[in-house]
N, CA, C and O of each residue as an XYZ file, in Angstrom:
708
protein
N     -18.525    -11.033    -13.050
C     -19.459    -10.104    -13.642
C     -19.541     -8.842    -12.778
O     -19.531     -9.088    -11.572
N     -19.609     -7.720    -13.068
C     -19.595     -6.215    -12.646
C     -20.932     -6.142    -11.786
O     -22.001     -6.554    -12.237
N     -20.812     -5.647    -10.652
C     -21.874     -5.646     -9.544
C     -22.683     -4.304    -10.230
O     -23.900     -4.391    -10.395
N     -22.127     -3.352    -10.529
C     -22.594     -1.943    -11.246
C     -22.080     -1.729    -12.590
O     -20.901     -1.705    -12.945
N     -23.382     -1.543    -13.453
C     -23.260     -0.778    -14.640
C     -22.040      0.623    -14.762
O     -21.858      1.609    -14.047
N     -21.387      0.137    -15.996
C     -20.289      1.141    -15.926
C     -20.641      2.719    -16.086
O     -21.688      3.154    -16.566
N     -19.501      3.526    -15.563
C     -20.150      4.977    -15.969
C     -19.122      5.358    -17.286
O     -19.353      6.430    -17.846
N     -18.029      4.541    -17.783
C     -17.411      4.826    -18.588
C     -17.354      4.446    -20.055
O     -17.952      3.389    -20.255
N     -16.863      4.937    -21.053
C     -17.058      4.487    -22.217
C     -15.722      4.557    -22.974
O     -14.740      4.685    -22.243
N     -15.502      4.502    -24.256
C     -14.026      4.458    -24.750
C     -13.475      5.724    -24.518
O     -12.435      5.927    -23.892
N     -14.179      6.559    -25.026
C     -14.542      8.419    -25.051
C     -13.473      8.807    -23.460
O     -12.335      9.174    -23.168
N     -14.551      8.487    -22.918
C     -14.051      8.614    -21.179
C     -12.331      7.966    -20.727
O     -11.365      8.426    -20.118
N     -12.595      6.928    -21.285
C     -11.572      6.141    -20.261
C     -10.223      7.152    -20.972
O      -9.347      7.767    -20.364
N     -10.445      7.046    -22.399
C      -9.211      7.848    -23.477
C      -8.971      9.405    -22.903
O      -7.888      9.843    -22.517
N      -9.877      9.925    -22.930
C      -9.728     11.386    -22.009
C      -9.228     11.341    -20.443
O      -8.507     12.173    -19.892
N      -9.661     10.439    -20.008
C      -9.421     10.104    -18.472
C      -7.996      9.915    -18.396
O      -7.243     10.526    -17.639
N      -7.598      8.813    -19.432
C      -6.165      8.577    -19.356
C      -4.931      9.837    -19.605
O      -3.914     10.189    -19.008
N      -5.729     10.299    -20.938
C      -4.787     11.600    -21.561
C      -4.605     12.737    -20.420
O      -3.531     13.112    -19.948
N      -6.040     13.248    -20.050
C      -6.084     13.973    -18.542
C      -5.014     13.884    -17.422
O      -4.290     14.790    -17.008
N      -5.099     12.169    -16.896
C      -4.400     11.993    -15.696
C      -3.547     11.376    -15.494
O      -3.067     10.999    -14.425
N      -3.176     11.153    -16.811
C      -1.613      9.868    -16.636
C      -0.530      9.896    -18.188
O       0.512      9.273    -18.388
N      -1.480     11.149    -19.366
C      -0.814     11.510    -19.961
C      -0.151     10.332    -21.185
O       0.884     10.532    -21.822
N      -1.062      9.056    -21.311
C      -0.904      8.634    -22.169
C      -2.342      8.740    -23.091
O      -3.302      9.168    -22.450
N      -2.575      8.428    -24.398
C      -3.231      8.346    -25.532
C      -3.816      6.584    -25.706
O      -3.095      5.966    -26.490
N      -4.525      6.063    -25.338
C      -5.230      4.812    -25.956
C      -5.157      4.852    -26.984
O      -5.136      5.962    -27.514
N      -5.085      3.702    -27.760
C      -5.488      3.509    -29.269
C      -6.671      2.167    -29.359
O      -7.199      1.810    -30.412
N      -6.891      1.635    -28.201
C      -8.203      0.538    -28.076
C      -8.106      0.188    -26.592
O      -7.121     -0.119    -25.920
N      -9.817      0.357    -26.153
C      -9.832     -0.025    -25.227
C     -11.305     -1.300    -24.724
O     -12.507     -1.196    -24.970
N     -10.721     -2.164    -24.138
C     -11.898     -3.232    -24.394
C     -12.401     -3.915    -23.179
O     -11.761     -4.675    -22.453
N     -13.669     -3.530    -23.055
C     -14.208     -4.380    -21.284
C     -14.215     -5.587    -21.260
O     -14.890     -6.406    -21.884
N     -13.457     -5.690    -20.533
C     -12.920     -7.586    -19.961
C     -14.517     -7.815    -18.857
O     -15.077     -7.246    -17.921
N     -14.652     -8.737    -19.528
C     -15.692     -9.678    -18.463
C     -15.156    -10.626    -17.430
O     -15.130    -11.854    -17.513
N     -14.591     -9.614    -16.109
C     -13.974    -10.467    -14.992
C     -13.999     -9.556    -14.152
O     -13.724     -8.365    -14.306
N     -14.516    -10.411    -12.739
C     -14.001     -9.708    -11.349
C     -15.758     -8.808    -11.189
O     -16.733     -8.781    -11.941
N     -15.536     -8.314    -10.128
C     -17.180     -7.402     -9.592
C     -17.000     -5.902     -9.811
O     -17.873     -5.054     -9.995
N     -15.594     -5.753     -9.746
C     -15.727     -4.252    -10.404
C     -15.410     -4.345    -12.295
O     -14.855     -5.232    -12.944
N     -15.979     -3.143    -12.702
C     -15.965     -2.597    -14.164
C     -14.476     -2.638    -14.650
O     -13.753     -1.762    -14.176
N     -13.881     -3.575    -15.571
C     -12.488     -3.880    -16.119
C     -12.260     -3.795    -17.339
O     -12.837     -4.509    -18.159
N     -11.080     -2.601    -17.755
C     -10.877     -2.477    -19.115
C      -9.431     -2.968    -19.070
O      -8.579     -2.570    -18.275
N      -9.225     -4.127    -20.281
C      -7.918     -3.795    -21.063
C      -7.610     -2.499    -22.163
O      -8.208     -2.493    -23.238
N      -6.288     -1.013    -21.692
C      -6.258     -0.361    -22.593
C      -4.799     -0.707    -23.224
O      -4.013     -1.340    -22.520
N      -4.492     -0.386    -24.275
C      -3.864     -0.369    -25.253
C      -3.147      0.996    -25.996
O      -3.707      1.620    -26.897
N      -2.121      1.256    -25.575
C      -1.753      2.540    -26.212
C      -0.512      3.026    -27.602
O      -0.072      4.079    -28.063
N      -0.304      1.283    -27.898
C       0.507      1.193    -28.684
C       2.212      0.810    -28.148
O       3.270      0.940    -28.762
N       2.054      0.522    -27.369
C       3.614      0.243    -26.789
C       3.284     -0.417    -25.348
O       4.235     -0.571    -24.582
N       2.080     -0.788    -24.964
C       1.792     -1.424    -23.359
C       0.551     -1.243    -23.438
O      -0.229     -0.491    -24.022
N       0.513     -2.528    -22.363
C      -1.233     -3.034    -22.337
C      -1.535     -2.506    -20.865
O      -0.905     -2.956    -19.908
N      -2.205     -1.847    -20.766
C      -3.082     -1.614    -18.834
C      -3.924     -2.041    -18.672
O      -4.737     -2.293    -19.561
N      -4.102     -2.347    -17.239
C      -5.673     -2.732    -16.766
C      -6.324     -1.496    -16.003
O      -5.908     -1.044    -14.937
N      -7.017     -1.196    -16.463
C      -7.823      0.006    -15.854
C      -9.256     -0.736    -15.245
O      -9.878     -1.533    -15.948
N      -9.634     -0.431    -14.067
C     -10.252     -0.659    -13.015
C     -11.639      0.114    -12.703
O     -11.454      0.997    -11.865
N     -12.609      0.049    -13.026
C     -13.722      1.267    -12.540
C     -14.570      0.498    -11.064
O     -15.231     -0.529    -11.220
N     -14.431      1.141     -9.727
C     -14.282      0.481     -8.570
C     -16.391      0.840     -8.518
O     -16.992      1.837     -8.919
N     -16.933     -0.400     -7.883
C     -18.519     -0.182     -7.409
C     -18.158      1.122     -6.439
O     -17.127      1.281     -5.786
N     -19.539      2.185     -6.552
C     -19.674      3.424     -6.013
C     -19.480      3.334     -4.339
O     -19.017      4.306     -3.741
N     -19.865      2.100     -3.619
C     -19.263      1.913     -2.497
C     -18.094      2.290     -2.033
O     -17.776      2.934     -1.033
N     -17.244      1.609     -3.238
C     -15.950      1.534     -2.731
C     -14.901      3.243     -2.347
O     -14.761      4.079     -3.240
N     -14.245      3.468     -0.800
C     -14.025      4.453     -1.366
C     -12.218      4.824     -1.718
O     -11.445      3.925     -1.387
N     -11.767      5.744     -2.183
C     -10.332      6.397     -2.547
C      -9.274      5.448     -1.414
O      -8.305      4.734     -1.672
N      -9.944      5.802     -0.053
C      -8.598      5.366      0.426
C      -8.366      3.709      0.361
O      -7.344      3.046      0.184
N      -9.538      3.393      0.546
C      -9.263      1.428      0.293
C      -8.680      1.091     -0.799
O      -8.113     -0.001     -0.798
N      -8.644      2.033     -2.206
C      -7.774      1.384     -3.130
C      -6.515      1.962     -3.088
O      -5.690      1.536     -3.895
N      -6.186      2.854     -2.306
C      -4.644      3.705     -1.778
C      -4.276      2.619     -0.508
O      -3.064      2.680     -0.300
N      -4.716      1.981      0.091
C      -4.115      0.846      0.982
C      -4.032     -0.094      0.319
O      -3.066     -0.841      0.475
N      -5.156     -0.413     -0.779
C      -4.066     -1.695     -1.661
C      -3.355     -1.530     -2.353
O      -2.620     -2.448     -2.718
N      -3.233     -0.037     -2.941
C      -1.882      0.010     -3.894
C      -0.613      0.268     -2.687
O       0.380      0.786     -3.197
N      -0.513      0.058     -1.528
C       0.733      0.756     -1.221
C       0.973     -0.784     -0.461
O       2.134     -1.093     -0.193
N      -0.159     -1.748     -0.118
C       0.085     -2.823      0.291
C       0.746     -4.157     -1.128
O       1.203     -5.298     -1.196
N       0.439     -3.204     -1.856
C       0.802     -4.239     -3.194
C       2.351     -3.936     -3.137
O       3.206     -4.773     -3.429
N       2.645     -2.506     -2.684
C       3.988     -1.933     -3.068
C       4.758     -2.602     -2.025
O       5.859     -3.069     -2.318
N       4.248     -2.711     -0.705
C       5.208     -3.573      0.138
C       5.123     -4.932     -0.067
O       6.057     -5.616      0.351
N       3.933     -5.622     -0.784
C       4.727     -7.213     -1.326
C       5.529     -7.405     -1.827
O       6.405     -8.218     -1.533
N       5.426     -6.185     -3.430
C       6.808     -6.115     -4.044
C       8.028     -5.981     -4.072
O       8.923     -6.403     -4.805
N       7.949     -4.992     -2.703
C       9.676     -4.690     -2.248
C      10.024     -6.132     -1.190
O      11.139     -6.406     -0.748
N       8.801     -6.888     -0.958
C       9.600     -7.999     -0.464
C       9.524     -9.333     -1.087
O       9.256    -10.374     -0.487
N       9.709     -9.246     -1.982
C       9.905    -10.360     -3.276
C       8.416    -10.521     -3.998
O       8.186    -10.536     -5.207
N       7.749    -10.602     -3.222
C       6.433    -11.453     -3.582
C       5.727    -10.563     -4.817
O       5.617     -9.337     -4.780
N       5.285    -11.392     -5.888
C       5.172    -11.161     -7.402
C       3.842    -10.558     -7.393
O       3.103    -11.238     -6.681
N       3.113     -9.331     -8.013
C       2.140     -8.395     -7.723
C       1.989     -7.752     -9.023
O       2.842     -7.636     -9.903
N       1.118     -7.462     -9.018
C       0.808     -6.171    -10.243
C       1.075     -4.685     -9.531
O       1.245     -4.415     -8.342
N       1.041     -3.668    -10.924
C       1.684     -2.205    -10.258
C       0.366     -1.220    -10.409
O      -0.644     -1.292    -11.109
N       0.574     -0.803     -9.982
C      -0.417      0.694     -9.699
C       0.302      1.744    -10.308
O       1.314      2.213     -9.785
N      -0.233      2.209    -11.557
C       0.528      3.363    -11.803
C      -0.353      4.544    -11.157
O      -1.552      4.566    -10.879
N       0.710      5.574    -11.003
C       0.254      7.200    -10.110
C      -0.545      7.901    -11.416
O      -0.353      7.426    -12.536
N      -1.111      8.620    -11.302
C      -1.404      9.668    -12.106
C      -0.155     11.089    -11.915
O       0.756     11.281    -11.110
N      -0.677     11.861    -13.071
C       0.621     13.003    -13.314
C       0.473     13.835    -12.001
O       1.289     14.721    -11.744
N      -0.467     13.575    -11.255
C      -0.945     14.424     -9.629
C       0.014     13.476     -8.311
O       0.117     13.571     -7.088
N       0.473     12.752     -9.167
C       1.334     11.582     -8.279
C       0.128     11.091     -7.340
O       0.224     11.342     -6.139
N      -1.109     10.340     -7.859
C      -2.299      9.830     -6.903
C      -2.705      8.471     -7.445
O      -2.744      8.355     -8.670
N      -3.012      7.427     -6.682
C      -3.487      6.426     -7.264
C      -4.560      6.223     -8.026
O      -4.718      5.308     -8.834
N      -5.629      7.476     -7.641
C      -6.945      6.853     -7.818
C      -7.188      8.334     -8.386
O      -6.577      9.398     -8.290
N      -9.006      7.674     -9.370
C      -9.299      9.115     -9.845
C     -10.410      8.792     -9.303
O     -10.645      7.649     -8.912
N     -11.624     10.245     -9.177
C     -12.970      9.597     -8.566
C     -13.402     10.568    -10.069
O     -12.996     11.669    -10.443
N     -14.658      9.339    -10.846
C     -15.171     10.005    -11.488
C     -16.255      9.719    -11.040
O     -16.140      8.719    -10.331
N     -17.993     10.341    -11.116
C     -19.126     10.632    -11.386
C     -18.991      9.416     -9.489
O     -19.934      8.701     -9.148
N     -17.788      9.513     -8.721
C     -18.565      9.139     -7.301
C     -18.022      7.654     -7.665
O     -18.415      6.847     -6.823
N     -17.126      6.993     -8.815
C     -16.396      5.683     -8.437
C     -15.156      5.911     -9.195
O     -14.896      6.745    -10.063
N     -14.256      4.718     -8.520
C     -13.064      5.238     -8.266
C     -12.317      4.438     -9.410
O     -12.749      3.412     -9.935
N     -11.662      4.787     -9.575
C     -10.796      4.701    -11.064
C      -9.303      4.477    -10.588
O      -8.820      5.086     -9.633
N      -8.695      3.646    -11.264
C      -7.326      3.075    -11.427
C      -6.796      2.089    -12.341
O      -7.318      1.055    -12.757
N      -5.404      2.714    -12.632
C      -4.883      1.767    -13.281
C      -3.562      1.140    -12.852
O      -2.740      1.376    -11.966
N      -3.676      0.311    -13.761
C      -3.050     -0.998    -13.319
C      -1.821     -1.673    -14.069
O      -2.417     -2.283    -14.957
N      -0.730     -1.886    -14.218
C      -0.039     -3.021    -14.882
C      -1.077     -4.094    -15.375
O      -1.947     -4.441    -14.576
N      -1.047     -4.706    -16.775
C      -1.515     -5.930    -17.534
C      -0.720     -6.471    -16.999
O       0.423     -6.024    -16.911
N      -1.142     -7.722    -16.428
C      -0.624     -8.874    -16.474
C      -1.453    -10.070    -17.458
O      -2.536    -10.469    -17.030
N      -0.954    -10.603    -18.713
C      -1.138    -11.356    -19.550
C      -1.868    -12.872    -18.124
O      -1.537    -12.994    -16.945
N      -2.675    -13.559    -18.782
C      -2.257    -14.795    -17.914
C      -4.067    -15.185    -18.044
O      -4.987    -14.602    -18.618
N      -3.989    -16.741    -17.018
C      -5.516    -17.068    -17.043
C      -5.637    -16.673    -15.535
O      -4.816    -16.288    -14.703
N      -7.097    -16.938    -15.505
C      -7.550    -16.274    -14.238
C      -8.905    -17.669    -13.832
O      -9.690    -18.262    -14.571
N      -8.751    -17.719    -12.935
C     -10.011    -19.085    -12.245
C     -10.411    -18.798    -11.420
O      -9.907    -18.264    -10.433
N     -11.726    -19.182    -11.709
C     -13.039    -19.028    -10.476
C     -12.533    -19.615     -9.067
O     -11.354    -19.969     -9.047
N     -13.214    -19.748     -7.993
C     -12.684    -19.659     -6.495
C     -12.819    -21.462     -6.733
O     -12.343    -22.089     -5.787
N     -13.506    -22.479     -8.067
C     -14.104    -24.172     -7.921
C     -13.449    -24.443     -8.825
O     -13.511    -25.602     -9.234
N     -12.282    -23.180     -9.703
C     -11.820    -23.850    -10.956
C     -10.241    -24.074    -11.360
O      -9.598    -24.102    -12.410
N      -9.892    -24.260     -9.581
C      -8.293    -23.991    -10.434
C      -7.808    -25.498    -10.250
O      -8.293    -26.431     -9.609
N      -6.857    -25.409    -10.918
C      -6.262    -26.859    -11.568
C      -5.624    -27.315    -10.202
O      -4.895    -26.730     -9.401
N      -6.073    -28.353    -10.230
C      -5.007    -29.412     -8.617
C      -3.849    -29.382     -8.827
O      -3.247    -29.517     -7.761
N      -2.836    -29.215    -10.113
C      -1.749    -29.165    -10.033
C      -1.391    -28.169     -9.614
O      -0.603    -28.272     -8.674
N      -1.697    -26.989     -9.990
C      -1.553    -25.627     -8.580
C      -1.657    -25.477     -7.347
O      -1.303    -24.529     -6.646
N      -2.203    -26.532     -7.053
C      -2.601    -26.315     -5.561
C      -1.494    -25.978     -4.881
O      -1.595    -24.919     -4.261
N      -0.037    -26.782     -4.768
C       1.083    -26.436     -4.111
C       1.742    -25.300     -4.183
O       2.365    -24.659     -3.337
N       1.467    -25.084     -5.619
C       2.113    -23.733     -5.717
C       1.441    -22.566     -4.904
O       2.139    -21.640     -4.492
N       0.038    -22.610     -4.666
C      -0.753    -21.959     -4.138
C       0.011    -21.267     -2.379
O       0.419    -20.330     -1.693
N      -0.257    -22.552     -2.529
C       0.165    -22.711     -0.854
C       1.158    -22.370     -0.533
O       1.199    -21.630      0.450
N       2.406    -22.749     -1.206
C       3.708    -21.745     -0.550
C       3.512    -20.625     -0.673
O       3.754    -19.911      0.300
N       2.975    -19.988     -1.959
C       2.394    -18.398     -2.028
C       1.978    -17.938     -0.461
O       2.449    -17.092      0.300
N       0.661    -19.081     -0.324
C       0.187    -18.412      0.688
C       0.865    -18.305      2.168
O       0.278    -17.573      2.965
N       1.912    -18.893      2.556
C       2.394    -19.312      3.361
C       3.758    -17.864      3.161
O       4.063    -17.209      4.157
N       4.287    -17.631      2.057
C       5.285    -16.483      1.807
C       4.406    -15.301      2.250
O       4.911    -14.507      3.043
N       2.769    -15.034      1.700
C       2.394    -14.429      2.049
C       2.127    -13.482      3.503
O       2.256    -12.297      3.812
N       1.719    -14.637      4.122
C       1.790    -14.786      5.513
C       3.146    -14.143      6.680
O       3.074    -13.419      7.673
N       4.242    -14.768      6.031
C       5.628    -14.614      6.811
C       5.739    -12.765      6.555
O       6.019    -11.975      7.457
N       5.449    -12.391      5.138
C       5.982    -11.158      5.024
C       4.767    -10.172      5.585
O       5.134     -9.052      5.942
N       3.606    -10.430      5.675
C       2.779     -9.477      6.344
C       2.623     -9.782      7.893
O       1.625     -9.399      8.503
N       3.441    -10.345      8.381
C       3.253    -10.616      9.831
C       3.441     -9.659     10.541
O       2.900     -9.435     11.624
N       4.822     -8.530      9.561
C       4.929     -6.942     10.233
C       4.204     -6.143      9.664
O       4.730     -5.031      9.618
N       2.840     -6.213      9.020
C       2.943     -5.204      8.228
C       1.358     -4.312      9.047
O       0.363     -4.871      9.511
N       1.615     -3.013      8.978
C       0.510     -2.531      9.937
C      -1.022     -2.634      8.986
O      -1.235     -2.399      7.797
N      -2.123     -3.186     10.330
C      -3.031     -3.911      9.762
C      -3.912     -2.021      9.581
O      -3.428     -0.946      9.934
N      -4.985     -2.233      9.059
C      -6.065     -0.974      9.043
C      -6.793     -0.757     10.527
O      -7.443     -1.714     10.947
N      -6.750     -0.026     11.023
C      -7.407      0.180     12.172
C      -9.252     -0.503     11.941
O      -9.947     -0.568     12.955
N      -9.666     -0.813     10.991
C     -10.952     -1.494     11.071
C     -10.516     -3.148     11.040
O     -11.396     -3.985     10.834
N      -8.979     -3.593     11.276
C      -9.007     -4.820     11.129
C      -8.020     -5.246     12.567
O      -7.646     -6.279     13.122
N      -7.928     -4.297     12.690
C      -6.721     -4.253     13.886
C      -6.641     -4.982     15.346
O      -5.632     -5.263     15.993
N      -7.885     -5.180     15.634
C      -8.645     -5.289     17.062
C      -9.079     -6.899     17.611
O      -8.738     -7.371     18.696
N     -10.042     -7.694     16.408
C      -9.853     -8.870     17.033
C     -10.770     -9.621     16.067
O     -11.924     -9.271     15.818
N      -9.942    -11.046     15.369
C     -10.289    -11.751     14.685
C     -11.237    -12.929     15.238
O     -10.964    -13.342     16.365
N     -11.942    -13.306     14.798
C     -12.826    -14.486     14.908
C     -12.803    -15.602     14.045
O     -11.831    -15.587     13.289
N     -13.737    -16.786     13.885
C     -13.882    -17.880     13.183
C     -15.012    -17.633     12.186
O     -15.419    -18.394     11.309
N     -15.385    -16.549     12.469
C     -16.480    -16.382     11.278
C     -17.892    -17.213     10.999
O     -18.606    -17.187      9.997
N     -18.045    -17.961     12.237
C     -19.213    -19.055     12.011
C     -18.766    -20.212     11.163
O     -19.623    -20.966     10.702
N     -17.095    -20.473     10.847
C     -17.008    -21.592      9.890
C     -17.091    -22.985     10.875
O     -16.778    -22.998     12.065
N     -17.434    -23.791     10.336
C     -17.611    -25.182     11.182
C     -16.586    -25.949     11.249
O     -16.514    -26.668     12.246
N     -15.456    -26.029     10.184
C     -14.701    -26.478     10.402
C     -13.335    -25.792     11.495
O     -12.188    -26.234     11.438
N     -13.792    -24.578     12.510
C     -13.064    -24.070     13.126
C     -12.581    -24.811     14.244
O     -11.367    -24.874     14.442
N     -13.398    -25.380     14.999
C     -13.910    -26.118     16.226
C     -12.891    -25.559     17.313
O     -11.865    -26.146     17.659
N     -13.407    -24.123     17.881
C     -12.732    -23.197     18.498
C     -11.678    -23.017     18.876
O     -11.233    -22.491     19.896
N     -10.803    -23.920     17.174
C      -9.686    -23.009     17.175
C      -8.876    -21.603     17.407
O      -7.908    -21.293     18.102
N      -9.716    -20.911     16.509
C      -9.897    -19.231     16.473
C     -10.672    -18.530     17.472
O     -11.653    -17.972     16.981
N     -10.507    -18.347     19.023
C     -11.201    -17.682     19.555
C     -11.136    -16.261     19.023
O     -10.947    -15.944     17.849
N     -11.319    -15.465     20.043
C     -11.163    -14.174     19.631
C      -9.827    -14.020     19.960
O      -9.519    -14.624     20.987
N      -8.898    -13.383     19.401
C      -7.260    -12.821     19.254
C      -6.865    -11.851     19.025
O      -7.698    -11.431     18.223
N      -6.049    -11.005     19.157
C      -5.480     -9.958     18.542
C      -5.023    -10.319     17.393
O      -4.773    -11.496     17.133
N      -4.809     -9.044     16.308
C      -4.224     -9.419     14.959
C      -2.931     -9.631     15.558
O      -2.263    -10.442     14.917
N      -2.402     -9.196     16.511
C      -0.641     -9.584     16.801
C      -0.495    -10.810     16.746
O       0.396    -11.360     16.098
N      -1.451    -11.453     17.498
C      -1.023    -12.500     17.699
C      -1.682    -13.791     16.347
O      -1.449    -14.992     16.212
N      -2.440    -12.950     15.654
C      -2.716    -14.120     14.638
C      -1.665    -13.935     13.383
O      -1.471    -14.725     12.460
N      -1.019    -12.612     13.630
C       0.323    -12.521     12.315
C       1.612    -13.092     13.034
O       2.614    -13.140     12.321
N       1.732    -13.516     14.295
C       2.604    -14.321     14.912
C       2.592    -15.187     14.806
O       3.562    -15.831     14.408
N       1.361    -15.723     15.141
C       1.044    -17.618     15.098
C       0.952    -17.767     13.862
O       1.066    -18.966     13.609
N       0.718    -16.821     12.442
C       1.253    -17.602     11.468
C       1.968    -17.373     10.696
O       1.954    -17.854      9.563
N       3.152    -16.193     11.347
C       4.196    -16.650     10.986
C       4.886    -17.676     11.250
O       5.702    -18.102     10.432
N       4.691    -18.237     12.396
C       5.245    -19.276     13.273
C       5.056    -20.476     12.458
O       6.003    -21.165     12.075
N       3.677    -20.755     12.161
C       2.927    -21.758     10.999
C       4.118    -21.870      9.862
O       4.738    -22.875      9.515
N       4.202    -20.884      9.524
C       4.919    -20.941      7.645
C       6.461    -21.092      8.392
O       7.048    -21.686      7.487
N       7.139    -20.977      9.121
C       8.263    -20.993      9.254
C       8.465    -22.580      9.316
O       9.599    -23.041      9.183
N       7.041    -23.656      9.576
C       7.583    -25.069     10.005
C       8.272    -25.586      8.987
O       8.793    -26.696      9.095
């Protein structure tokens, strides 16, 4: 469910699109999923996901996940796309939140208590591919410095404090067993 009331409407998103990415909607419909504001649009030849980000959020955090999405992709790992606008930019800021679109990906989607046990494995090599290929990948300078256990209990001071070097080492090291 959407943490913030949307600022957009069909009107908007259709002008927004024609404006900055130069296609025409012919239906566009708010998906009830995820904490930010989510439209499936429709333009007659491809489906998008267009994105309206909570006013928190700002430009460059969704320009580090579109370019971090772009280096999963160039290293196999299966992702959705970020299309640019005709300004060649990821993101639009309207009325102060941030706007993007997205590749549709068709498919189901499950809560963090609802996914099927037969996935589970599949999960896990994901997460484990995941792991191996971001072990080089440069972290954000607000994440850069030193990881913790987070107060989880099941840590039992495993996780002291570390450098990210060394926690994208040790698990790469992990996924390589």
């Amino acid at each position: 469910m959407a943490l913030e009331k949307t600022v957009l409407n069909e009107k908007i998103v259709s002008d927004l699109l024609s404006g900055n990415y130069g296609l025409s909607p012919i239906s566009v419909n708010k998906l009830k999923l995820g904490t930010a504001n989510c439209f499936q649009v429709y333009d007659g030849n491809q489906y998008y996901f267009l994105k309206e980000f909570q006013s928190s959020f700002s430009g460059n955090a969704v320009v580090r996940e579109a370019k971090l999405l772009e280096y999963l992709s160039a290293a196999g790992i299966p992702t959705t796309r970020f299309y640019k606008t005709l300004n060649n930019e990821f993101v639009i800021d309207y009325q102060n939140h941030i706007i993007c679109l997205e590749e549709y990906i068709k498919g189901e989607t499950y809560d963090y208590d609802d996914l099927p046990l037969e996935l589970l494995p599949r999960v896990g090599k994901m997460l484990g591919r995941l792991h191996q290929v971001l072990k080089d990948y440069p972290l954000p300078i607000d994440m850069s410095d030193k990881w913790r256990c987070m107060g989880r209990s099941d840590c039992n001071g495993l996780f002291k404090l570390q450098s990210a070097e060394f926690y994208r080492r040790e698990m790469a090291s992990v996924c390589r067993r």
